[in-house]
C-alpha positions as CSV (number, residue, x, y, z in Angstrom):
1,X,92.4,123.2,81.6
2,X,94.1,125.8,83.9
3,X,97.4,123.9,85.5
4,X,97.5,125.3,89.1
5,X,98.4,122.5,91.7
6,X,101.6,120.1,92.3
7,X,102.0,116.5,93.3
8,X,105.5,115.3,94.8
9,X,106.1,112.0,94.8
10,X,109.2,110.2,96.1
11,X,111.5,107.9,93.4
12,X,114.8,106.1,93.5
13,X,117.0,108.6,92.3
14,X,118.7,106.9,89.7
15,X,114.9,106.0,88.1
16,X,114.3,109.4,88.1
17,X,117.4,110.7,85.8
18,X,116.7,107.5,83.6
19,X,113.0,109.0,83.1
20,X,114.3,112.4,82.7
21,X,116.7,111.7,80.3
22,X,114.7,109.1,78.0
23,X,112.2,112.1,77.8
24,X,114.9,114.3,76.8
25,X,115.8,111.9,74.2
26,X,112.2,111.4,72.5
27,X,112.0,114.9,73.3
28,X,108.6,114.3,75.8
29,X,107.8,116.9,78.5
30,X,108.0,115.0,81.7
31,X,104.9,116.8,83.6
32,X,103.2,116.7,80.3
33,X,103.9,113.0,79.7
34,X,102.9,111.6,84.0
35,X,99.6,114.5,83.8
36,X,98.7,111.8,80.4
37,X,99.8,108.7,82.3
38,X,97.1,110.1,85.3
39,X,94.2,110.9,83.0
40,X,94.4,107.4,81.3
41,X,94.4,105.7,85.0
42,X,91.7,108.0,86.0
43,X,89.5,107.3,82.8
44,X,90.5,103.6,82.7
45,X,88.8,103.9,86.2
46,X,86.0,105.5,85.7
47,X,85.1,102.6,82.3
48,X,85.9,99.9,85.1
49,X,83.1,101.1,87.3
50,X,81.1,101.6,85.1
51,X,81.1,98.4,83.8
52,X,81.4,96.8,87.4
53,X,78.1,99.2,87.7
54,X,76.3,97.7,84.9
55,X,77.0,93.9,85.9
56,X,76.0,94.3,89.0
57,X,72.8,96.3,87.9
58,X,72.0,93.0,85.1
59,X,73.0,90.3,88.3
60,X,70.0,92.6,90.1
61,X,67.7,92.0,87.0
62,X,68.7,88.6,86.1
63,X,68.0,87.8,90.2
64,X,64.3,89.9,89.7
65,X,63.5,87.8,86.7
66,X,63.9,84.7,88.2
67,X,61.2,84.8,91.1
């Protein structure tokens, strides 16, 4: 995957050296490290609606069934 865009966000400065330099010390990329934090949100996401998807699809059977 080509990396070819930028998000700023905006962060209490003192938070942001803290993060900086605990990934210094477990030697983490930052960018690397918030791009993985993203993906898991995203996919986390995407398994919640799919889910949320197939209960309401079965509430839509269950409620067919019943008549």
């Amino acid at each position: 995957m080509k990396i070819n865009d930028q998000m700023n966000i905006k962060i209490n400065k003192e938070l942001k050296e803290d993060f900086y330099l605990t990934c210094k010390q477990n030697k983490v990329n930052a960018s690397a490290l918030v791009r993985k934090w993203i993906e898991h949100f995203v996919q986390s996401e995407e398994i919640e609606m799919q889910i949320d998807s197939l209960s309401q699809q079965t509430r839509i059977e269950l409620a067919r069934n019943r008549k």
